[in-house]
Every structure is written in structure tokens, then in C-alpha cells.
C-alpha positions in Angstrom: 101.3 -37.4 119.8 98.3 -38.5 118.4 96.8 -35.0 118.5 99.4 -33.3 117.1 98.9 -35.3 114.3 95.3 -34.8 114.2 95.8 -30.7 114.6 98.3 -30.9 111.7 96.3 -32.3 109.1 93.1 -30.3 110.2 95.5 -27.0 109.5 96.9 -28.5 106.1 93.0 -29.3 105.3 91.8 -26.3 106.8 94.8 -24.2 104.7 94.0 -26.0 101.2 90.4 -25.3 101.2 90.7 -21.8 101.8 94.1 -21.8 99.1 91.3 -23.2 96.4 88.4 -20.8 97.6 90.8 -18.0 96.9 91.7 -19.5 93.4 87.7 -20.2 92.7 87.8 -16.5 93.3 90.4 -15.2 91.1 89.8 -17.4 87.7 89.4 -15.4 84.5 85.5 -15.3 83.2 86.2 -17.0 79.9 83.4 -15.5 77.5 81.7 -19.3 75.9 80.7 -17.8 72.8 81.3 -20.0 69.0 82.2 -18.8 65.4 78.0 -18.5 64.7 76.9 -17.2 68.1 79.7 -14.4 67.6 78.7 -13.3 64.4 74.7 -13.4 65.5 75.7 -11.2 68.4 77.7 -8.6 66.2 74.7 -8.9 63.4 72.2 -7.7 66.6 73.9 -5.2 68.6 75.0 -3.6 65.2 71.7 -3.7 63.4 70.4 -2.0 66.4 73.2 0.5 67.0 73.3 1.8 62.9 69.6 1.4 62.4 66.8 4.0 62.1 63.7 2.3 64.2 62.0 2.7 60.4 64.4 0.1 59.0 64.4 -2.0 62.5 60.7 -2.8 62.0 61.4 -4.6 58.5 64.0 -6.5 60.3 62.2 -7.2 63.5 61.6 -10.9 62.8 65.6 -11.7 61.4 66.4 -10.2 65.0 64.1 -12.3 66.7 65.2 -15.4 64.9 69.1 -14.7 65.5 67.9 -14.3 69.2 66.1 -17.3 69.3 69.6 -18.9 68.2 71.3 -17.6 71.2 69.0 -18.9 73.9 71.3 -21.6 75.2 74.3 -18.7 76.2 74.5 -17.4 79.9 73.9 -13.5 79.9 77.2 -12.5 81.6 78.6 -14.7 78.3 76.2 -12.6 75.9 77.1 -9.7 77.5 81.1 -10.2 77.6 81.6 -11.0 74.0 79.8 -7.7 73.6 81.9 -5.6 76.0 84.6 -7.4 74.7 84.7 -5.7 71.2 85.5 -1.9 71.1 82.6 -1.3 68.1 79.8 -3.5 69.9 80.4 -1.1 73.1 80.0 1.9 71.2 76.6 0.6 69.7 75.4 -0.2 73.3 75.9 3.4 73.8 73.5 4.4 70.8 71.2 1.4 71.6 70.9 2.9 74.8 69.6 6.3 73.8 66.9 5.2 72.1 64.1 3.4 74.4 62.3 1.5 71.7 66.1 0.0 70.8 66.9 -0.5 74.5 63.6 -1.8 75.5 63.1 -4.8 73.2 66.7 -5.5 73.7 67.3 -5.7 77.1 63.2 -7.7 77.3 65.4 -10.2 74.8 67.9 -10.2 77.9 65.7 -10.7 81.1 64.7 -14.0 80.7 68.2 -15.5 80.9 69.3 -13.2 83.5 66.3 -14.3 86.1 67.0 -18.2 85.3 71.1 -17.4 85.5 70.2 -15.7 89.1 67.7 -18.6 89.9 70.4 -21.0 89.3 73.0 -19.3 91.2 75.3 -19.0 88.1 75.6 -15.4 87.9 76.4 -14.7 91.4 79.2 -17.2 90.8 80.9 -15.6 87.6 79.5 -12.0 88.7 83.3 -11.1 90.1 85.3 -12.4 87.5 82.7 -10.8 84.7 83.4 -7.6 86.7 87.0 -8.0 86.8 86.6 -8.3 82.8 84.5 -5.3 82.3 86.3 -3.8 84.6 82.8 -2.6 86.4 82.6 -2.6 90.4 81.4 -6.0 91.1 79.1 -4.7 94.3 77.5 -2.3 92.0 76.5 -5.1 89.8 75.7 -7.7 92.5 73.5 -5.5 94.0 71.7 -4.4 90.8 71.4 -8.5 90.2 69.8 -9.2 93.7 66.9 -6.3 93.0 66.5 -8.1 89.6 67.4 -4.4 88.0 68.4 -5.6 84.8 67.9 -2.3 82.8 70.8 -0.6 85.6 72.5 -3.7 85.5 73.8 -3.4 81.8 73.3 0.4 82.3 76.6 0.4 84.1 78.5 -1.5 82.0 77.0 0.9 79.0 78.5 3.7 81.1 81.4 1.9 82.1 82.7 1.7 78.4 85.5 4.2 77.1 
């Protein structure tokens, strides 16, 4: 009787913990992004989207700054509240045309992608990030694990509408 017992609760213990690994699975990313960060974001990816690189140099150091202000938000949360607005999208497009605009913004980016990776924080919100950008998680994951950064956001530039 005893066993029983014992096989019971190992099945109800066994069932939960597999019930809440599906549920860690399935929660919505929720982009962490405040009032200011918002508004910094929108100021940098449309400065660099409307821009000539002429007018970008006399604005290098405001960039820079409003950057600097961002430094405590994950990249997947950067990176949402961008593909999360239907203008800030397009811009990514015409940042990424231009290599001088893609280049210092994506070196801005790398930083907090290797010490999200590091910290195994991005491969934990990598599949509900994809499920919001509606990008192919495994194309993402395994852009993460070669630490290609540039392809990384390349398909969620490509991804966008």
C-alpha cells in the first residue's frame, strides 16, 4: 500500500514539474523598457535611420550619451521595443544598408549580447523573443551560440514587413 502511495505522488510530482516547464516555456517576453529608455531608443534608431552620415558625425557624441543611458537593458529588451514599433522597423531597414550606420550600431549592441549569453539570460527569453518577432527561434539560437550578432539582428531586420 505503501508503494502505491509512494508511485502516486512521484507521478503527481513528476506531472507538475513538467506542467510548469511547459508554462516557463510559453510566457510572453514582456519588453522592460520605461517612458525615458523608450524615447532614447526611438531618438537612436531614428536619428540613424533619417540621417545623412554628414549630419550623424555632428551628433555622434548625443548618440553615444543616450547609449550610455541604456546600458542597464537586456538586448532582446532593446531590441523588442524596437521591433515592436512599425517606424523603428523600417529604420532598421535603412540602418542596415548603410555599413558605417550598421556597424557602430550593432558595436553599441555586442557588449550586452555577450554578457546576456554569458549569463544564460538570452537563451532563456530567446523563444518567447522569437515568438514576439515572430522570427524562427533555432535560426536565432544558433546565430546566438556562434556569437554572430551582425546575422543575429540581420534576421529580425529581414524578418520585418
Amino acid at each position: 500500500m505503501k508503494f502505491n502511495k509512494i508511485l502516486a505522488f512521484l507521478l503527481v510530482v513528476t506531472s507538475f514539474a513538467y506542467a510548469e516547464e511547459s508554462i516557463l516555456e510559453l510566457r510572453e517576453f514582456v519588453v522592460n523598457v520605461s517612458d525615458n529608455e523608450g524615447k532614447a531608443i526611438e531618438e537612436i534608431v531614428t536619428t540613424l535611420g533619417t540621417h545623412s552620415l554628414v549630419s550623424l558625425g555632428f551628433k555622434k557624441a548625443h548618440l553615444k550619451e543616450l547609449g550610455q543611458g541604456l546600458k542597464g537593458i537586456g538586448c532582446l529588451h532593446f531590441l523588442g521595443y524596437i521591433f515592436k514599433h512599425k517606424e523603428l522597423r523600417a529604420h532598421m531597414k535603412t540602418i542596415q544598408k548603410s555599413s558605417f550606420k550598421w556597424n557602430g550600431f550593432m558595436e553599441g549592441l555586442k557588449p550586452g549580447f555577450e554578457r546576456s549569453l554569458k549569463s544564460s539570460e538570452l537563451l532563456q527569453e530567446l523563444p518567447s523573443f522569437a515568438a514576439l518577432t515572430k522570427v524562427d527561434h533555432e535560426k536565432l539560437l544558433a546565430k546566438a551560440k556562434e556569437s554572430n550578432w551582425d546575422e543575429f539582428v540581420g534576421i529580425l531586420v529581414e524578418a520585418t514587413p
